[in-house]
N, C-alpha and C positions, 0 to 999 in steps of 0.2 A: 650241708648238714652231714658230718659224721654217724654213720649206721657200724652199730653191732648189733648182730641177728644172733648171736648163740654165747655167751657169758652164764659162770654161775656166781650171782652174786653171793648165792647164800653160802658156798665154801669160804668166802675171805674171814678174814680171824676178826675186822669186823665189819660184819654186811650190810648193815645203816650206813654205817661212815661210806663205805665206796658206794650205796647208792647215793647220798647226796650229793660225795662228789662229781658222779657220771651226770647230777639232774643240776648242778652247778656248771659242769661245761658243756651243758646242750647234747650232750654224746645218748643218742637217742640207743636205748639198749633193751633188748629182750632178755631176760633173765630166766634161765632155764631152772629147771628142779628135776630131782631124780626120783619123786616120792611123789605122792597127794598130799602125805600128811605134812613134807617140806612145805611144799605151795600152800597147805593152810595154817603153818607156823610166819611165816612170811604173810601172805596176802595184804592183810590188813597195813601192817607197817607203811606199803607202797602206794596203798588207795590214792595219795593225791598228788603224786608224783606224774610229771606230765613228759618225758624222756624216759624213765626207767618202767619196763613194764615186765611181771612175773608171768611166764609159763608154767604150765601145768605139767607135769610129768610121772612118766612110767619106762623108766629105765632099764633096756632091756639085760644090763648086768646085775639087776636090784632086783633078776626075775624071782631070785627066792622069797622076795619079800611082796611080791604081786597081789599072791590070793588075797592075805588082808588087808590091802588097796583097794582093790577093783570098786569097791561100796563107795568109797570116800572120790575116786575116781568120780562116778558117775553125779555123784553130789555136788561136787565142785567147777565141774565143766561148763558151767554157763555164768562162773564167775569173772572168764579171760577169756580174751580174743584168741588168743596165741596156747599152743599144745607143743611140750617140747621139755625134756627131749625123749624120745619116743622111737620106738625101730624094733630092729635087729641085730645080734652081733652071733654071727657063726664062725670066731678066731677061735682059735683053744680056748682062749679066754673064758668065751664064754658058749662054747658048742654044747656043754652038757646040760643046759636048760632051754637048748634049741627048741622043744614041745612046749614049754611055759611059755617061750618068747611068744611064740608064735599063735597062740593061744590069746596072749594078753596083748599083742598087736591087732590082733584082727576084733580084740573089745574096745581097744581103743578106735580104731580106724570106723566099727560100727557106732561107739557113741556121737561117735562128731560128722557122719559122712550128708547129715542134713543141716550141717550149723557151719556159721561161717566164721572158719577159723585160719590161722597161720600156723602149720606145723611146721618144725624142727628137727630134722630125721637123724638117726644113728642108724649106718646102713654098714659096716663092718665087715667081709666079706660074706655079706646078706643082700650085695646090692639087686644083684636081680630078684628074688624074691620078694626085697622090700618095694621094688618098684611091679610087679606081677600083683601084689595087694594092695596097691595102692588105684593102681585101675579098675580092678575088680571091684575094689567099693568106690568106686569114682570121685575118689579125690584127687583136686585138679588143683590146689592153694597151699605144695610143699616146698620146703627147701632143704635138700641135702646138705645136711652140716658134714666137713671134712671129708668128702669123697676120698676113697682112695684106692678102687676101681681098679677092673679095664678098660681100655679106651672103648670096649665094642658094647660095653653097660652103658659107659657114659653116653653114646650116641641115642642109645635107647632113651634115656633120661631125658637130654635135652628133646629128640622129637616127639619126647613127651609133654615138653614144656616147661618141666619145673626149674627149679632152681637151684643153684650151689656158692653157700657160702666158703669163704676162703681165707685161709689165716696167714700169719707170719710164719710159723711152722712150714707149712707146707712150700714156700718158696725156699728155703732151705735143703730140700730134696728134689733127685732129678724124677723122681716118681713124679712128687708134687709141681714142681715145674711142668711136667709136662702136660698134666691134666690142668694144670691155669693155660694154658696153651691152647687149649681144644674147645675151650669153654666158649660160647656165643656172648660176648660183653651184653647183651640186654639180658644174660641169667643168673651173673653175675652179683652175689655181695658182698659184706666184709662181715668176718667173725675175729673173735678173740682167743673163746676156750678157755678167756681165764677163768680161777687162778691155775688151770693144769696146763698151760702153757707158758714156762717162765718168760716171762721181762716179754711176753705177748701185747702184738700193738698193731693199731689198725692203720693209722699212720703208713710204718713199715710197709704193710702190704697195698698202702693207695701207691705209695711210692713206685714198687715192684711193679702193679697194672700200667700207670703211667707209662713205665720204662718200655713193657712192650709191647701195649697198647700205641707208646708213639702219640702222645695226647699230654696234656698239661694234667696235672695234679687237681685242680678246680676241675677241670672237668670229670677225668676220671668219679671225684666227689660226684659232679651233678647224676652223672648216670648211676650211680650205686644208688641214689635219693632217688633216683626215676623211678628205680627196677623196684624199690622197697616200696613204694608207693602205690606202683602197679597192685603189687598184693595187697597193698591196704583198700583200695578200690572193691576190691573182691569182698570183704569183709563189711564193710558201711552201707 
């Protein structure tokens, strides 16, 4: 089974059609959102889709639009397994609503830290605080979507346990290289990022793990399906 842990369906120009064709080739997909109000413009559409599943989302670059979230936030949260995508981002980008993010991470991390859920992290060079809040309210069922770190976060991360999904993108870069390098193959899964990752494919990056993993492509597959499963276990 092909696993994508981090896609936004609901960006494509049209988000029906690419989810029937994701629930058409078995391509087992979390669907991220960057809103509440996304996740319940969406929700319903996907109800009987059995591959393609919607996360819940509070975007730490969508922080100006937080406050009037958070209600719709906590009403929706025991509609989906899966929370995403969710974090921190302290780049330029987004350092000026540093207080908001952090504010409205740690509502999210308190809504869900008794429910059993799959989160999907945005950790921007926020990685160590995003991983500092995330033990503090003792969630232990994340996965770092596109690290991109220091090796000395990373280590923290992994002997923390969680996990880190991994695109085509980032094999493209010797940053990204290096950190698929360092990574424990059982913490290991695949993302897309699409559509803000052009001509993004999971494919691609089975391939890439295969190559220096030293392992055949089915297999590579089998363990990305292990490692996703693990967390689904958490959850059931």
């Amino acid at each position: 089974m092909i696993v994508d842990t981090h896609c936004h369906i609901d960006m494509y120009p049209d988000p029906l059609g690419e989810a029937k064709k994701r629930e058409k080739d078995k391509l087992l997909t979390i669907s991220m959102t960057n809103l509440p109000s996304h996740f319940e413009l969406g929700h319903n559409h996907l109800l009987n889709f059995r591959y393609v599943r919607m996360a819940l989302g509070l975007h730490p670059l969508r922080a100006v639009d937080h406050k009037k979230e958070l209600s719709l936030f906590s009403k929706l949260v025991d509609k989906t397994s899966y929370i995403g995508e969710v974090g921190l981002d302290f780049s330029n980008e987004g350092m000026s609503t540093k207080d908001i993010q952090i504010k409205s991470f740690d509502f999210v991390l308190e809504s869900i830290k008794s429910k059993p859920k799959i989160i999907s992290l945005h950790s921007r060079r926020a990685e160590k605080e995003t991983l500092e809040m995330l033990i503090e309210k003792r969630i232990d069922n994340a996965i770092f979507h596109w690290f991109s770190g220091s090796l000395s976060n990373l280590k923290k991360i992994v002997d923390a346990g969680f996990y880190f999904s991994v695109n085509s993108a980032m094999i493209q870069s010797e940053n990204g290289r290096k950190i698929i390098d360092k990574l424990p193959k059982e913490l290991v899964l695949t993302e897309t990022d699409a559509p803000y990752i052009n001509d993004s494919s999971v494919l691609k990056t089975i391939e890439y793990l295969s190559s220096i993993w030293k392992i055949s492509i089915i297999n590579v597959e089998m363990i990305i399906e292990q490692n996703f499963k693990r967390l689904l276990q958490k959850i059931r």
